[in-house]
N, C-alpha and C positions, 0 to 999 in steps of 0.2 A: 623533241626526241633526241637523246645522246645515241653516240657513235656506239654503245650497245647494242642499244634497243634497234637501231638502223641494223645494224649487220645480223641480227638477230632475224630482224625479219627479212632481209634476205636472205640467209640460210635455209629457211624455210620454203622459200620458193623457187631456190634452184633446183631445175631438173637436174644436172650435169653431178654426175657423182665426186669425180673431182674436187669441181666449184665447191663444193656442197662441204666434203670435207676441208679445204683450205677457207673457207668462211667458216665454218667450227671450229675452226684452227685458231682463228682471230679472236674469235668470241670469247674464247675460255681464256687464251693467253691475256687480253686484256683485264678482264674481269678478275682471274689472278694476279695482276700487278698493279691493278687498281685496288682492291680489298683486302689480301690478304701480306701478312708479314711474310716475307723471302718469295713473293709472289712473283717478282722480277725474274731470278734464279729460274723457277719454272715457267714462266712464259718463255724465256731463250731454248727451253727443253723444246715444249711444244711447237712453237715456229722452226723450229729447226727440222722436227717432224713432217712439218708443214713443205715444206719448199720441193720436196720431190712433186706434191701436187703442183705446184704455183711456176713450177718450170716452164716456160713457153706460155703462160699465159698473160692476160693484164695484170696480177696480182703477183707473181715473180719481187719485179723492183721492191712492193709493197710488204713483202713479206720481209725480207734483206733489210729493209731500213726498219721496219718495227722489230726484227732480232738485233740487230745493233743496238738500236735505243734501251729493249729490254736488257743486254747483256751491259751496258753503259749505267743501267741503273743499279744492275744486282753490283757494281766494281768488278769485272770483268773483262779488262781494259783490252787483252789481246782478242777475245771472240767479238766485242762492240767493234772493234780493227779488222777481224780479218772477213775477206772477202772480197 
C-alpha cells in the first residue's frame, strides 16, 4: 500500500470533520505533485488551504513540511522558507 492509498483510506474513516478535510487535503496535494505537470504549484495552493484545519493538531507540523517540500519543488524558494 503507497502513502495514497493509506491516507486515502484514512480519510474515509475519519469521523472528525476537520481530520477529514486536512486528510483530503493531503490526498489531492500529493496526487497532484506526484502525476500531474505544475502539480507542485498546486499542491502548495491546497496545503496552504489546508493548515487552518491542521492548527493545533497532530497534522499541523505535517502539513508545514509537505507545503515547504511542495513549494521547494514547484522553485518557489521564499514560500518553501517561510514559516
Amino acid at each position: 500500500m503507497n502513502i495514497i492509498e493509506a491516507l486515502t483510506d484514512l480519510r474515509d474513516t475519519v469521523d472528525n470533520p476537520g481530520f477529514r478535510q486536512v486528510v483530503a487535503s493531503l490526498v489531492e496535494a500529493a496526487r497532484l505533485r506526484l502525476a500531474l505537470p505544475g502539480g507542485a504549484a498546486r499542491a502548495v495552493r491546497i496545503l496552504s488551504e489546508a493548515r487552518p484545519f491542521a492548527e493545533g493538531t497532530v497534522w499541523a507540523d505535517d502539513v508545514l513540511i509537505l507545503r515547504a517540500r511542495a513549494a521547494a519543488a514547484a522553485g518557489d524558494r521564499e514560500a518553501a522558507l517561510a514559516d
